[in-house]
Each structure stands twice: as structure tokens, then as C-alpha cells.
N, C-alpha and C positions, 0 to 999 in steps of 0.2 A: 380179809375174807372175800371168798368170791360170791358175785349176786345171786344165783343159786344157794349156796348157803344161808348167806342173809334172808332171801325167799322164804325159804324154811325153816329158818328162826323164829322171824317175825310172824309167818302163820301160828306158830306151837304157842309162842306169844298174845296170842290175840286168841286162841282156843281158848286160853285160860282164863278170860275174862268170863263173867257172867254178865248175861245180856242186861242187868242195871247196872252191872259200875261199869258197861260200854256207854252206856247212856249215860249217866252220871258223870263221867269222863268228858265224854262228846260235848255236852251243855256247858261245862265247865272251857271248852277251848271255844265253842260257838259265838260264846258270850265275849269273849276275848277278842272274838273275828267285831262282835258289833260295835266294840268300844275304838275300832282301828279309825283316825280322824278319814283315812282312804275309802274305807268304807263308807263311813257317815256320808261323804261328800258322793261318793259315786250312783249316778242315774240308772245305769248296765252293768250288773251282775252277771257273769259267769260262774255258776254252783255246780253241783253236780249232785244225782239220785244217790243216795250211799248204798253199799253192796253190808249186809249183813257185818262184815268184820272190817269193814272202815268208818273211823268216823262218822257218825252219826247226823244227819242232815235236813230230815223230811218236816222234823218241826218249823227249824231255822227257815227251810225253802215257804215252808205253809208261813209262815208269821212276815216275812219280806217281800212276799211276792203282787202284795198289794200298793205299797209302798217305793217298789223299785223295779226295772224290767231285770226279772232273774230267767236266765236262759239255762239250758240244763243244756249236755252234751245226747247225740244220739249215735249211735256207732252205726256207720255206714262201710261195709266194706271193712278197710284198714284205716279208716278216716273218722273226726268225730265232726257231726253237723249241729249245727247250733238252732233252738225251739226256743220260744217263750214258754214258760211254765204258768197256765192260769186258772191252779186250781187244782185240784184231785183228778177230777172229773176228764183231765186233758191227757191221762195217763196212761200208757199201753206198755204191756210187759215185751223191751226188745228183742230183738227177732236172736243175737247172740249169744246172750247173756242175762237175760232175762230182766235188767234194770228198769226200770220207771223211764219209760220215754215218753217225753211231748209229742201233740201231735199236731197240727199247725202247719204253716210253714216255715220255711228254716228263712234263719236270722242270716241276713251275709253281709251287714257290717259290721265286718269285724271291727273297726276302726272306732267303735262309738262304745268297746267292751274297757269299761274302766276297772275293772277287778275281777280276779279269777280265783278262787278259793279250788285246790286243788287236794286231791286226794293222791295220796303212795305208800309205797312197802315199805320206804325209812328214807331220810334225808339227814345230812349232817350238818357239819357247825358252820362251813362255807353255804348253807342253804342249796345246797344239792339234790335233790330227787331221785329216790330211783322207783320207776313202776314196775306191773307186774312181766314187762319183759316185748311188752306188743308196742310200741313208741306211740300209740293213741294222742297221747297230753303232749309230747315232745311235736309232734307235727303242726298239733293246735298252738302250742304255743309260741312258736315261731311265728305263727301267722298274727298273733295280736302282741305287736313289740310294746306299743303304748302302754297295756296292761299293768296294772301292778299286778304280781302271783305269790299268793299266798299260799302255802301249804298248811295243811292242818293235819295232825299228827298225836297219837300218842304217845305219851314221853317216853316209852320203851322203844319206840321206832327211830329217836335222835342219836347217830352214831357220830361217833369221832370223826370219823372219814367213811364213806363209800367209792366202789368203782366208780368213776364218771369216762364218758363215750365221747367224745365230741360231737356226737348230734343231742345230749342232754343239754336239756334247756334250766338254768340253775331261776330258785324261787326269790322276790325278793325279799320275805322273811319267811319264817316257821315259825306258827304256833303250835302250841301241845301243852296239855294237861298238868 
């Protein structure tokens, strides 16, 4: 399949959820994200605001973010900058896309990001990613090799194979539901 297509699979896919067995779904991989010993051990979180039809996140960020520095992405440009997240209250709807951005200032060690819980359209059995088409995560993620990356995913979004580009940056596992 081409990613255009998968694109619009995985949208009609994710339409068909109702917003509790999105939730219900989401807490069920969330929970899987806290039980990773990677996790457990990591000081610098990389999370991200969830957009309505991805994985579910704002609990997960609100319950962690006292206990670990959890940075959220902010899209800048074509680029994404990295915030602390401390609180509700730190929150402004992006100037893009309208996510939940921190406000603060941006974080620019990358080097001290020990895990990246990532958000995509679908990812396959090689741990592949594919996003929505703008390279956002693929750029960031270059920049923090040390990282573990984790995707997190709906079990409808784990394909056999997808396209890969040579500037995709592959996850080092997937979880999903």
C-alpha cells in the first residue's frame, strides 16, 4: 500500500472508535509504556499532547510529570522544540495545530532525553513509523540518538510492512493495545 492510502485507512479506522474504547484502549497501552524497566529508570521523558485520534496521553502526562522531567514537543516552523510540562496551567493551544503546548523555555539537551514515547499513522513488525507526512518526529528524532523510542499505537495501526524513506527514523519497540 502507498502511505496516502494507509493515511486514510487508518483515519476511517480510528473514526470508528468511540471516544471510551479510545480511552480505554490508550490506558491499556499507557500502562504497558509504565511497566517498560526503560521507563522505570528514565529521569527525561519525551511525551507528547495527544491530538483527538491518537493515543491517548494527558492523564499519563498529568500522573508523571511530577515524578519525572516530561517534555512535550512544540512545533516551531517545520521543526519540533522541546518544553517542560508543569502542570495544566503551562498550557497554550499551538499556534499550528492547535495541541497543548508548554510554555517555558525550551529544553536543548537533547542529550539528557532518555525515552521518547512517540505518536504515528501505523508502524510495522521491523518497528517502522510512519507519520502524518510533515517529518516533525523524524527530524527530532535524529537529534536524540541516545534515546530509547517507543511508539505507541493502536493494534489496528501495526501493519506487516509499510513504506520506509531513508530519512525515517525506525522505533525501538511498539506498543499497542
Amino acid at each position: 500500500m502507498e502511505k496516502a492510502d494507509i493515511r486514510k485507512q487508518m483515519r476511517e479506522l480510528k473514526r470508528q472508535l468511540t471516544p471510551e474504547e479510545k480511552l480505554r484502549r490508550s490506558e491499556a497501552v499507557m500502562r504497558q509504556v509504565e511497566q517498560l524497566p526503560e521507563f522505570c529508570k528514565a529521569r527525561v521523558v519525551l511525551m507528547y499532547w495527544s491530538m483527538a485520534d491518537e493515543v491517548q496521553t494527558h492523564a499519563f502526562v498529568e500522573r508523571w510529570h511530577r515524578e519525572k522531567t516530561v517534555l512535550l514537543p512544540c512545533v516551531d516552523g517545520d521543526d519540533l522544540r522541546l518544553r517542560q510540562y508543569t502542570g495544566p496551567e503551562c498550557l497554550v493551544a499551538g499556534e499550528q495545530f492547535g495541541i497543548g503546548e508548554p510554555t517555558g523555555p525550551e529544553w536543548t539537551d537533547l542529550e539528557a532525553v532518555e525515552l521518547i514515547v512517540v505518536p504515528g499513522v501505523a508502524f510495522d513488525l521491523r518497528n517502522n513509523r510512519m507519520g502524518r507526512g510533515r517529518g516533525f518526529y523524524d527530524r527530532l528524532l535524529k537529534s536524540t540518538p541516545r534515546a530509547v523510542k517507543v511508539g505507541v499505537a493502536y493494534g489496528f495501526q501495526l501493519l506487516d510492512k509499510i513504506p520506509v524513506e531513508a530519512f525515517d527514523v525506525p522505533m525501538n519497540l511498539v506498543i499497542h493495545d
